[in-house]
N, C-alpha and C positions, 0 to 999 in steps of 0.2 A: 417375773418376780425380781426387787429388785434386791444386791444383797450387799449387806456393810461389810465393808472388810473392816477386821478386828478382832483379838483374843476369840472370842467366841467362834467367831466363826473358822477363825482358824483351825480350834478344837472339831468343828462338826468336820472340816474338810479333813483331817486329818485320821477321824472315825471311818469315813466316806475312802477314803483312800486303803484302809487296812483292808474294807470290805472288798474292794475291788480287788489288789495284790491277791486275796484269797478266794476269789472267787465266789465269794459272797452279793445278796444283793446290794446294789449301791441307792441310796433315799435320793434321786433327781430335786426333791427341794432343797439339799444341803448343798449342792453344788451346780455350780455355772453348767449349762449344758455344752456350753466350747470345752472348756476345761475336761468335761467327762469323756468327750469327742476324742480329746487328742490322747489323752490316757489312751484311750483303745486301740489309733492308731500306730500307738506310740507301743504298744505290748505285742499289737500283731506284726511290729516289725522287727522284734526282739531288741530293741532297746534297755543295753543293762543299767538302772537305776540308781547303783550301789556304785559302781562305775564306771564313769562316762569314760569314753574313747573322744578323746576330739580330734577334729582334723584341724591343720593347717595350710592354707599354700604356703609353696616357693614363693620366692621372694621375687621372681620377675612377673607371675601374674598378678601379684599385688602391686606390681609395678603397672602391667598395664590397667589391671582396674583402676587406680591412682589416677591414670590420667583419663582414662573415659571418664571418672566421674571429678574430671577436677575443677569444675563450676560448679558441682552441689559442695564439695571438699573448702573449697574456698568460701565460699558464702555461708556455711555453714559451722563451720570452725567457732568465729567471734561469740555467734548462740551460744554453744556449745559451751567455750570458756565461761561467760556470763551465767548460765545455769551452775554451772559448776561450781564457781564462786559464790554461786548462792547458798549452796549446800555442804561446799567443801568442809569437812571436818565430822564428817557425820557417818564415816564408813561409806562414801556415794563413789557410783562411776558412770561417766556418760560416755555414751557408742555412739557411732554413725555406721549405718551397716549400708550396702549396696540391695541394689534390687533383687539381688538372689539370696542375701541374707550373710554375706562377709563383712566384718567388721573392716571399717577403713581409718575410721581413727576412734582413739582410746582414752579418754583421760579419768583418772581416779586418783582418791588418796593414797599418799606413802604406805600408810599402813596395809591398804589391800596388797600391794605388791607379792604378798608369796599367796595369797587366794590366787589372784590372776592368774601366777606362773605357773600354779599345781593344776588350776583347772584350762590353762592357756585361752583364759579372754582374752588375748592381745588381738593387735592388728593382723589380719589374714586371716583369723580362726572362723570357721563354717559353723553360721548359728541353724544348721536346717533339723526336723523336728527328727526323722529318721536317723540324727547322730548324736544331738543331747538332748531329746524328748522336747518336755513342756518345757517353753519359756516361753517372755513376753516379744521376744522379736521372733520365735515360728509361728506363735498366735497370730502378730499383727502380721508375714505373708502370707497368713490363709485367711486372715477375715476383712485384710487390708484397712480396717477399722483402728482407732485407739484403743488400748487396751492392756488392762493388768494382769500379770500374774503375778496372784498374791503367797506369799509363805509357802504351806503345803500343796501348794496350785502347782507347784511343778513337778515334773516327772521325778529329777534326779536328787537325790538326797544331798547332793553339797548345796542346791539350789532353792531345798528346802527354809534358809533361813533368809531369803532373801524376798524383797517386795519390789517389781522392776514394774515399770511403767514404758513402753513405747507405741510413737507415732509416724505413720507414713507420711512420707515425701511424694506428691505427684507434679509432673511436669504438665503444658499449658495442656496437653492434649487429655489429661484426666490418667497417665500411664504411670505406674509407680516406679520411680527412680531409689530412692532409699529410705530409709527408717531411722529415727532417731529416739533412742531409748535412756532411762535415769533406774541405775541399780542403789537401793538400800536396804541393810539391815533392818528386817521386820519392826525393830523396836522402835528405828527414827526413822520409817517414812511416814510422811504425810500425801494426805486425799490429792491436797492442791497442787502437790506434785506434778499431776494427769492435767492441771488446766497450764502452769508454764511451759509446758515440753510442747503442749499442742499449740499454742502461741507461738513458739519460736517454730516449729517443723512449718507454718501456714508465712512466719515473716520470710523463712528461706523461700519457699514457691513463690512469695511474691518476689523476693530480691532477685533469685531467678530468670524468675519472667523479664523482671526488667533488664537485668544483665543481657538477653536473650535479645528484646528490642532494641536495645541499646545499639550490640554487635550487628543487629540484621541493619540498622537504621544508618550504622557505621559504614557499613561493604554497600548498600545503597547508595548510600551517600559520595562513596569514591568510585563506583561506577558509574552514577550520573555525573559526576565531574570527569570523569574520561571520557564517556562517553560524549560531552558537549565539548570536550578537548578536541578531541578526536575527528569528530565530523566533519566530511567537509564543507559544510556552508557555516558560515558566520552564526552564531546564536549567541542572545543578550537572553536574560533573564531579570524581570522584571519585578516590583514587588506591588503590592494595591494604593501607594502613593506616588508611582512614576520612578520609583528609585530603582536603579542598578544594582541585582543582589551577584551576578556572574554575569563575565562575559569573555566566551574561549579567545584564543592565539588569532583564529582567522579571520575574526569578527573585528578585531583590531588591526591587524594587516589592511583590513579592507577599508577602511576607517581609517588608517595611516595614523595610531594612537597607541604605537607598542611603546612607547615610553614613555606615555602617562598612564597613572592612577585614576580609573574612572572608576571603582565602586562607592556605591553611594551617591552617585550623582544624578538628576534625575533626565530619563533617558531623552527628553526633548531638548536637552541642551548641548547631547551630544551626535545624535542623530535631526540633524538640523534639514524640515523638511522643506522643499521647496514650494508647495503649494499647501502646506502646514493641514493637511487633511487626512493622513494615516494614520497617528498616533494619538487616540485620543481619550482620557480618563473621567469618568470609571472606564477599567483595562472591557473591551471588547474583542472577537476573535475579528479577525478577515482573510478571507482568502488572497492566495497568490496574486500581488499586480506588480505593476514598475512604479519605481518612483523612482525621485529625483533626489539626491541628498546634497549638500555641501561638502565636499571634505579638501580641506587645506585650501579653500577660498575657492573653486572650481567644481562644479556640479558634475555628478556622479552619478548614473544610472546604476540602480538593482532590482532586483526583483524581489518582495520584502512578502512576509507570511506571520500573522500573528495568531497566537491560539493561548485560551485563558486557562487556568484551572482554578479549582475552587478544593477548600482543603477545611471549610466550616459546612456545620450543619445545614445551613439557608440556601448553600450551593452557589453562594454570593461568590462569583471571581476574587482569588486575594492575589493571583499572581500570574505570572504572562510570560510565556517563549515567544522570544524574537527569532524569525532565522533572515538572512540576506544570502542571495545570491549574487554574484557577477552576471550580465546578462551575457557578456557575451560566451563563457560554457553553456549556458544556457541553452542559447541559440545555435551552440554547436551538438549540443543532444536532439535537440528540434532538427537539426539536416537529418539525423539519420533517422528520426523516427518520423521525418512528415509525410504524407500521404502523395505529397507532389513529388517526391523524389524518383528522379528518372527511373524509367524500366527498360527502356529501348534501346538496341546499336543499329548499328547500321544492319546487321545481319537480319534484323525484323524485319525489314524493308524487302518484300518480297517481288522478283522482277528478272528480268534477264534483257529488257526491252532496251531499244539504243537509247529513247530518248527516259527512262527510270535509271538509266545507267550514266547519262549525263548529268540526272539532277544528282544523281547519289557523290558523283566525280567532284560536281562544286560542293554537294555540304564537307566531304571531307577535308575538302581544302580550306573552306568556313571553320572547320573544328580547330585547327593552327592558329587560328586569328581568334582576338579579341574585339575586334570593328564588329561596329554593331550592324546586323544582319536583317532584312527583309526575305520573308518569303512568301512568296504569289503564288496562288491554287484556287480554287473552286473546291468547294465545300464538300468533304468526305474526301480527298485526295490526302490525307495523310499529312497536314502541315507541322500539326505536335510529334506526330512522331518524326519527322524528320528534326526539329527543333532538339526533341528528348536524345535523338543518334548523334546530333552534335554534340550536347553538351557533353553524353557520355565518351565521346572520343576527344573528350578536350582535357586538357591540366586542371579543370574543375569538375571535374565528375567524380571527386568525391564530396563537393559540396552541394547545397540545393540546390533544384529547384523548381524554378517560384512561377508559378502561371497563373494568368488574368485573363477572365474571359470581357474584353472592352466592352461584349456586346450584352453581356448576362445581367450587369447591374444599370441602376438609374444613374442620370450623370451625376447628382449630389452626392453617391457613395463612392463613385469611383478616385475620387480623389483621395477621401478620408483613407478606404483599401490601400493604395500604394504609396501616401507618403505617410501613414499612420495618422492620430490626433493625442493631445494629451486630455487627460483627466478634464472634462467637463466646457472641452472645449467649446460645444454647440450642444443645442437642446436633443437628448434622446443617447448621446456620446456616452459612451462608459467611466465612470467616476476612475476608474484605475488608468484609462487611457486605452491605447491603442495601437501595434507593432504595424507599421504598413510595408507594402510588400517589397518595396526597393530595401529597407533595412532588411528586412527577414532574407533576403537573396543574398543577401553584402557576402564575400569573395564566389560565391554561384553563378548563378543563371538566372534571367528573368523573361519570362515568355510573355509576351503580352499579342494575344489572339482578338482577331477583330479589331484590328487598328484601325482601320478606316471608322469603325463607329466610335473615335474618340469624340467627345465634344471637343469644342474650340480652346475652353478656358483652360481645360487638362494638357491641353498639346505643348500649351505655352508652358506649365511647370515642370511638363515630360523634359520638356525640350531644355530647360535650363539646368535638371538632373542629370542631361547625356551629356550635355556640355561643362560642368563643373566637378562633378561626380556629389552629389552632395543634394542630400536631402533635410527639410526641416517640418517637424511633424505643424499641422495644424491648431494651431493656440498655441503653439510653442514656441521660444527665441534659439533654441540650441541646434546649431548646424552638425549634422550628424555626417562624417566622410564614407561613401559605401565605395567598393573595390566588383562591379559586378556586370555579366554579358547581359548585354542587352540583342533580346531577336522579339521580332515584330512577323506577324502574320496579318492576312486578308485575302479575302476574296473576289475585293471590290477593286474597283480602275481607279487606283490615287492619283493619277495624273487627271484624269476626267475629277475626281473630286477636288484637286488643288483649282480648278478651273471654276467651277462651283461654287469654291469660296469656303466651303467644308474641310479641306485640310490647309491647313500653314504651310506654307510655302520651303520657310525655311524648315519647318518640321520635318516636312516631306523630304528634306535634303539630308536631315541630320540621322534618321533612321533607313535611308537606302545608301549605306556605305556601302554594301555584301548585297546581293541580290541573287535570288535562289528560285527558278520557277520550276513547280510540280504539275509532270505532267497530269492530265485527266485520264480515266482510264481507257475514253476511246480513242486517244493516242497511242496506247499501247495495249492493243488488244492480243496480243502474244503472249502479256503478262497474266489474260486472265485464268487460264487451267493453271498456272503453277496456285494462282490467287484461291480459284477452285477447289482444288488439293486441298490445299491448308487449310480453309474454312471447315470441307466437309472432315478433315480430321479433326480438328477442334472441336468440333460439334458431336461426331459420330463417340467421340472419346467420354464427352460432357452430359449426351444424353444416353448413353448405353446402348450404342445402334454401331457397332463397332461391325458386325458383317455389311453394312450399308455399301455401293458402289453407284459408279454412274459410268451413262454410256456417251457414246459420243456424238451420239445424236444429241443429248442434253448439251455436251459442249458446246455442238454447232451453235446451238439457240441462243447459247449463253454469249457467245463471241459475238453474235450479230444483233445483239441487243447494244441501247446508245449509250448507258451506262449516264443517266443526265445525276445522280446523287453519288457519284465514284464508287470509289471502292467500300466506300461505308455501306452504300445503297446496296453492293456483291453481295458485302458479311451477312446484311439483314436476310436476303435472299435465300443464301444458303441455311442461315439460324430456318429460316420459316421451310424448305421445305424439308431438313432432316429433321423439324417435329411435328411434320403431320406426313410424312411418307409412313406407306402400311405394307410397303414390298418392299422386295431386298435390294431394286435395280432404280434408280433415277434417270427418269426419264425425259424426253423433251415435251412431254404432257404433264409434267411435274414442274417443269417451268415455266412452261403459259399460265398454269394455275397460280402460281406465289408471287410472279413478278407483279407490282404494282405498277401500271402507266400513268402514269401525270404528264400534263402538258408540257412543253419545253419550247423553249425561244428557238434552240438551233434547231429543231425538226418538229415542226406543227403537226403534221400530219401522224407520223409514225415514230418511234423509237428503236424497230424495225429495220436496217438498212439494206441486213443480205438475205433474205428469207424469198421465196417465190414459193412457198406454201399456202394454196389459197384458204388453208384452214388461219394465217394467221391475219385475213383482212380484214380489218377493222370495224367495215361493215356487218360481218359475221362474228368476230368474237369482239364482242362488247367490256372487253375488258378493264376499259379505261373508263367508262361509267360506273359499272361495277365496285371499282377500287376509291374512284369520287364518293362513291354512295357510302361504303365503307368507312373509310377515310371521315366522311362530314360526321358519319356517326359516334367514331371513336372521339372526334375533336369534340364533339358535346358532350357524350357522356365524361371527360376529362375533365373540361370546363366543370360541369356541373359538380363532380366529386371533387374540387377544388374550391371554387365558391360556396358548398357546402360547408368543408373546413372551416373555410376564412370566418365563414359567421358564428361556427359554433366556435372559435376563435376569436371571435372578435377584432376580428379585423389585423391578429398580432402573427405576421410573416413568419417569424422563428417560430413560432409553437404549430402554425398550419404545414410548416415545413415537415419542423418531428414529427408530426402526426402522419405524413404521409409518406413519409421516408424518403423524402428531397431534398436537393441542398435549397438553400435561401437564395442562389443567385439563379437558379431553375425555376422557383416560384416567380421571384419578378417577372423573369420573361415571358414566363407563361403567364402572369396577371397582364402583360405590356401586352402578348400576340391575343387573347382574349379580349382585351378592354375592359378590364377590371377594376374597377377602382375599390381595391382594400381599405382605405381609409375612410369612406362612406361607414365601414360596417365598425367603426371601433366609436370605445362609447363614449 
């Protein structure tokens, strides 16, 4: 029902209201059902009519309501006046009440002045309904709606001559912060009152809101600027025409450009690239690579990273973070996190034997020296880790490093690996380039295993890096200075391959400064129970077989076996038989079964030297057919789940590698010892 306010109907509510005061019935057509509502709650809380009690606060919670609400207070004020002035002279007063219903500011005509003070509308005063009944601001916190109370619509008889209209305030979240109300004498208010009040309470929420974005957009604003201050990598900020919107303290440091003005400029002219391929518009992201920059006439390696954002609807990029590094922090977070970084001392080096006691006596004396080092062994005798106990007892063990196996890759990658390439230097090269391994060692260590399988053309540019210290990447003119040990392994007779015509002569001279030979383990067969020990603890620990023991019968066997794969060939041994032993005791039956025989140059016949067991005759335990037969099986099924890869691959190394959870220079070899040809299968 909808109902006019007006004379009339003032009269029916005012009928309506006697009946209720008496307990009479009241006609719900003559009056608002809010209105009747609050009457009731408003009687059954004893609210005296005739007169009101108000409250007031103190003046320091109005102090601090003041300040919580002093962004509705401020933005709401100017409304406030403007209405005011609309009406002023009319008997009118406008409120701004808080979210609980206290008035926080007051303006009205002079004239109302002793109304106010008798019935204390001022500021602080508590409009709640259970302390001066009906009005229009306990109306609008319970229906949170806009809303009149008109003439006799109110509870209290002073309030009876009055026509008040107010509207709530809500914050972004839809939560009601305050109410703003317009009181006038019955005779001059007007309808349209109710539509200006709700106009200005809807401009405050919006002025608000934006006030609110504004400040959030503000504190954003100066924490991404600290924050790009702050960092430490150089960062440019970029706009979607190449122009410099920011660029922090270190970014310019590094760029030698703290006393120029560079925003606004656009970034290609100040980041001056050297193969002019990084930076390119429309802004795209790229990952981490090195470039080459100019800065103060002289090229400048960094490490550069660009990443777009997009801040329109289309998702179109309009602007772009630059960050630079230094390479060389870089490279010094790379020492401690690379996977190469030594493990070993000398105390790994398990032995007590004269002649493991002499080689251990030279490498330590190799560890005082920076001359570059050779060491001689046969394969599985421990070369790297003798290599890895030097570097760690050297003035560089806290830097990298860096090993190369000569014999893992093809001779066309071996080069690109240790002296790096730049950007696009050869067909299949990485558009960003390439760190090769003598930079990546620079004040480290560099291990290069299998030196005898260097190609010829490699030796010549090894050999002018020992001798200059200085490397220069492939496609590239910039001579880079490295500070770094060089030690060289093999297994092969350099002196029979200088002869050959396989190694360089002078090569062969420039990396046997230091010379270091490891014995094999059937020179030291005393070493092998302490070798023994350690393995079957390792193992026993690793596979949960921790009551495991051996006898010495097993020793015997094991000491009089030739050891032709060393102490690699021991570890395998003991790995295989602590995980198929099924009793608590290892026996010398335990290791006729796990050892594999293979043929050997130094003992044809047997591997066998001190046994007079005729259970271990060769004629009778066929062990060395057995382990062939083995052996050929594994090598094919291998092959075979390898060339499978490669094809459902396509012929592409990295991805047959991931797949099989091998590194890339294991696949090669394994393509080279198979006969593989992977590039038959790519398309």
């Amino acid at each position: 029902m909808e109902f006019i306010f007006n004379d009339d109907y003032n009269k029916r509510v005012k009928r309506e209201w006697q009946n209720f005061m008496n307990d009479q019935p009241v006609n719900k057509e003559n009056i608002r059902p809010e209105i009747l509502d609050s009457w009731r709650r408003c009687k059954k809380a004893g609210v005296n009519w005739k007169q009101i009690v108000p409250k007031v606060i103190g003046p320091e919670e109005l102090k601090r309501r003041l300040v919580e609400n002093e962004l509705m207070c401020q933005v709401a004020l100017p409304f406030m006046e403007k209405i005011y002035n609309t009406i002023k002279g009319s008997e009118s007063m406008v409120t701004l009440a808080d979210k609980d219903g206290v008035f926080l500011k007051v303006i009205q005509d002079e004239s109302l002045d002793e109304f106010v003070k008798s019935n204390q509308n001022v500021e602080g005063a508590v409009q709640k309904e259970e302390i001066v009944g009906t009005t229009e601001i306990t109306l609008c916190l319970k229906t949170k709606e806009a809303i009149w109370c008109w003439g006799e619509e109110n509870y209290s008889e002073a309030g009876k001559g009055w026509a008040c209209v107010a509207v709530p305030i809500f914050n972004e979240d839809a939560c009601l912060v305050g109410i703003i109300s317009v009181s006038n004498k019955v005779q001059k208010a007007h309808r349209h009152t109710a539509g200006m009040v709700t106009a200005s309470a809807k401009a405050i929420e919006n002025e608000m809101q934006l006030h609110r974005a504004y400040n959030s957009l503000k504190i954003t604003t100066n924490q991404l600027a600290a924050t790009i201050e702050t960092t430490p990598q150089g960062v440019i900020v970029v706009d979607s025409t190449g122009c410099i919107n920011n660029i922090n303290s270190h970014a310019k440091r590094l760029l030698c450009l703290e006393k120029q003005s560079i925003i606004g400029q656009k970034v290609g002219d100040v980041l001056v690239d050297k193969n002019n391929s990084f930076l390119h518009f429309p802004l795209r992201s790229m990952s981490e690579q090195e470039a080459v920059f100019k800065v103060k006439q002289r090229e400048k390696r960094f490490y550069i990273e660009t990443k777009t954002f997009s801040t329109e609807q289309n998702h179109e990029p309009n602007w772009m973070l630059v960050t630079l590094k230094e390479t060389e922090p870089v490279r010094k977070i790379a020492k401690k996190l690379a996977s190469s970084y030594s493990h070993y001392t000398f105390d790994d080096i398990i032995g007590k034997s004269r002649a493991i006691g002499k080689a251990k006596a030279l490498a330590e004396i190799a560890a005082n020296s920076t001359s570059t080092l050779l060491i001689l062994g046969e394969s599985g005798t421990g070369k790297e880790l003798f290599a890895q106990a030097i570097h760690s007892a050297s003035t560089r063990r806290d830097e990298l490093f860096v090993s190369l196996n000569c014999a893992a890759l093809p001779a066309g990658l071996i080069e690109s690996e240790l002296f790096g390439y730049e950007g696009g230097a050869f067909t299949g090269a990485r558009k960003e380039g390439h760190v090769g391994k003598f930079e990546l060692a620079h004040n480290g260590t560099i291990f290069l295993d299998e030196i005898g399988d260097m190609p010829l053309s490699v030796q010549a540019s090894v050999l002018r890096t020992i001798q200059t210290r200085e490397v220069t990447r492939i496609g590239g003119n910039q001579i880079n200075q490295i500070n770094v040990r060089i030690i060289c392994a093999t297994h092969k007779d350099l002196v029979k391959g200088v002869e050959e015509k396989r190694i360089r002569e002078d090569f062969f001279y420039r990396i046997n400064v230091l010379q270091i030979r490891i014995p094999p383990l059937r020179e030291r067969k005393e070493d092998i129970p302490l070798l023994v020990d350690f393995f079957l603890r390792q193992y026993k620990r690793r596979l949960d077989k921790e009551d495991l023991t051996i006898d010495e019968s097993a020793y015997t066997l094991l000491k009089a076996y030739h050891w032709p794969g060393n102490v690699r060939e021991l570890e395998n041994v003991m790995e295989r038989i602590v995980n198929f032993s099924d009793s608590k005791v290892i026996t010398k039956e335990d290791v006729k079964q796990h050892i594999l025989i293979v043929p050997h140059a130094q003992s044809p016949k047997s591997h066998y030297a001190e046994d007079n067991d005729s259970s271990f005759d060769m004629d009778r335990e066929p062990l060395e057919a057995e382990a062939d037969s083995n052996q050929t099986k594994l090598q094919l099924a291998e092959k075979e789940i390898i060339v499978n890869s490669l094809k459902a691959n396509h012929g592409n190394i990295a991805k047959a590698s991931e797949e099989l959870g091998i590194g890339k220079r294991t696949m090669y070899r394994k393509c080279e010892q198979y006969g593989i040809d992977y590039r038959m299968m790519r398309r």
